[in-house]
C-alpha positions as CSV (number, residue, x, y, z in Angstrom):
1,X,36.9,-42.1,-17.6
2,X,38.3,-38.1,-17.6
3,X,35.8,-37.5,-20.1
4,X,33.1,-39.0,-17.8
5,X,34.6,-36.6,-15.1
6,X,35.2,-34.1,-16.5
7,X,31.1,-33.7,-17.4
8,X,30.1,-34.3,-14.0
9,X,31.8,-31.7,-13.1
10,X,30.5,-29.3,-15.0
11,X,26.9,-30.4,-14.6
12,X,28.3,-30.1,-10.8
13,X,29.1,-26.6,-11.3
14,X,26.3,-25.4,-13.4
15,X,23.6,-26.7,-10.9
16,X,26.0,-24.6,-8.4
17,X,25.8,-21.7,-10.1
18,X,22.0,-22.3,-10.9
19,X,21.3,-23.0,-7.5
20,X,23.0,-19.6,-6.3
21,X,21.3,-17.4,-8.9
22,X,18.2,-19.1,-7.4
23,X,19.3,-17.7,-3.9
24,X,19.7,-14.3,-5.1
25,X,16.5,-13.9,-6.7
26,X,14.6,-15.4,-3.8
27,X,16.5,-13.1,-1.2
28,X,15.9,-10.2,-3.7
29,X,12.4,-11.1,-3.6
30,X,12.6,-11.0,0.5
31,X,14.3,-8.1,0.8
32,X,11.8,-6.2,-2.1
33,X,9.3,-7.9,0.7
34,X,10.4,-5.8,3.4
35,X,11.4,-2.2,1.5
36,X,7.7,-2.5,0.7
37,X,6.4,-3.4,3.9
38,X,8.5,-0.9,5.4
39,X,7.0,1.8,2.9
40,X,3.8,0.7,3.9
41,X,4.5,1.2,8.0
42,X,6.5,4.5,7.1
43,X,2.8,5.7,5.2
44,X,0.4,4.5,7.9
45,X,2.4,6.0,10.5
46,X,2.5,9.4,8.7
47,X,-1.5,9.2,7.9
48,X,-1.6,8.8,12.0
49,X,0.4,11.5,12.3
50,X,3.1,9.6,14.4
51,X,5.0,9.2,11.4
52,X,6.9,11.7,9.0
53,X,6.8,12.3,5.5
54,X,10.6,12.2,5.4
55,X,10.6,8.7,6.8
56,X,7.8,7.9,4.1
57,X,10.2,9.3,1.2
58,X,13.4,7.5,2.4
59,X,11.2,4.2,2.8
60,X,10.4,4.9,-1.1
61,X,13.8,5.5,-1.9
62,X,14.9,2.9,-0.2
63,X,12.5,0.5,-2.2
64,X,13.3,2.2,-5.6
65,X,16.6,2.0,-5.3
66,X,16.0,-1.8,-4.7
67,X,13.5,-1.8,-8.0
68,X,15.9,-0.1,-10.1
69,X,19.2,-3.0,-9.1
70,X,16.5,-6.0,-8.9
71,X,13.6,-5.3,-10.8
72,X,9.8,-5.5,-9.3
73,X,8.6,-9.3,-9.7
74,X,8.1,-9.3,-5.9
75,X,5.5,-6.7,-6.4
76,X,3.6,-9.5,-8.9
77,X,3.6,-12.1,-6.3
């Protein structure tokens, strides 16, 4: 019967541990989402001319920075 246990609980813990890398990835995805959206706002606004290209280059930043820890599969989405 430990024996029994004990495997449920690990099956327990990996789907736990699947299940979390899971989250990451889809709040990674989220927040990749948003750096780009914001990138996009940041560009539009400067093409206006309501907008700054400083605000434009930390928006890229922002979402290279976020590229470079997460990677870019939101971008093929």
């Amino acid at each position: 019967m430990a024996g029994f246990l004990d495997r449920a609980k690990e099956q327990a813990q990996r789907g736990l541990t699947q299940g979390k890398q899971k989250l990451d990835e889809v709040q990674a995805q989220r927040a990749g989402g948003d750096l780009l959206k914001r990138l996009g706002a940041a560009y539009y606004a400067e093409r206006r001319g309501s907008g700054s290209p400083e605000a434009t280059q930390q928006a890229l930043q922002a979402l290279e920075s976020h590229i470079a820890t997460n990677g870019d599969a939101f971008l093929h989405h």
